[in-house]
C-alpha positions, 0 to 999 in steps of 0.5 A: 402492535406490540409485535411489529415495535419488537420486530422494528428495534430487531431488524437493525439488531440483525443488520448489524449481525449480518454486518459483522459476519461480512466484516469477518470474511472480508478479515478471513480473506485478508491472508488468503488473497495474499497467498494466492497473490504470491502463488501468483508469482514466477518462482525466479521473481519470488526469489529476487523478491525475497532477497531484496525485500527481506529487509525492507519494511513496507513503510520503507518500501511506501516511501521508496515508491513515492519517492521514485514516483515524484523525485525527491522530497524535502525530509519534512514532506517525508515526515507528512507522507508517513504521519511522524516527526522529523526525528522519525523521517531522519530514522526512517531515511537513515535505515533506507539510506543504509540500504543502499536504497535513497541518498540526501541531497542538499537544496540548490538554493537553501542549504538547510533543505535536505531532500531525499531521492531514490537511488539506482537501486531503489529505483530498480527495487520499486520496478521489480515490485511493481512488475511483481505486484501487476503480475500477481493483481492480473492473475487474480483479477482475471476472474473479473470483467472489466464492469466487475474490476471497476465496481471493486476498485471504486469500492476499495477507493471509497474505503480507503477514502481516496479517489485514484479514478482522476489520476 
């Protein structure tokens, strides 16, 4: 009796080590995939890649994805998108502003609304990354089937708490 009370509290004991040597690969593949996602890349692409994103953030380059995707924002749903206030949305889109990369609009009907859009160059930035971003997830998705890249992909969502399934 006394054995199996021991051998119940050990068994979550052993989950939980076996749980945390999981997590710890996953931590250890982080940079790995990363390489190999940029081995990925034409060397032409990298380049280009490089120059244009070497001063971007990737929280600048977030907003400039959403922003290119659906139009322009109101600075306040700029401020929400990224979780700061609107002093750190004004920051944030004056760097990008500089960059060359988004311009402020006036609202057409209130002029107290300052909307942020996506310019020329930012809008060819975003398509550059993209182009980049599924070339290198093709290379390294390969591997996988189809049944094996919805399984990871339902997974990732899970953890990232989103469902991108329905879009």
């Amino acid at each position: 009796m006394k054995h199996q009370a021991i051998s119940a509290r050990a068994a979550p004991v052993e989950r939980r080590g076996r749980r945390t040597a999981l997590l710890e690969r996953l931590a250890d593949l982080q940079p790995e995939l990363r390489r190999r996602f940029e081995a990925t890349l034409p060397t032409e692409l990298r380049a280009e890649l490089a120059a244009e994103l070497g001063q971007i953030t990737v929280r600048q380059l977030e907003m400039l994805r959403h922003i290119a995707d659906h139009g322009p924002l109101p600075m306040h749903e700029v401020a929400e998108l990224h979780g700061v206030g609107a002093s750190g949305a004004t920051q944030l889109v004056d760097r990008m502003e500089c960059r060359g990369l988004v311009q402020r609009q006036a609202h057409a009907d209130d002029r107290r609304v300052v909307r942020v859009a996506a310019t020329d160059r930012g809008a060819a930035l975003t398509q550059l990354f993209r182009t980049a971003q599924r070339t290198g997830l093709m290379s390294m998705f390969g591997r996988l089937d189809d049944a094996e890249l919805k399984t990871f992909v339902g997974l990732l969502e899970k953890v990232a708490g989103t469902e991108l399934s329905q879009r």
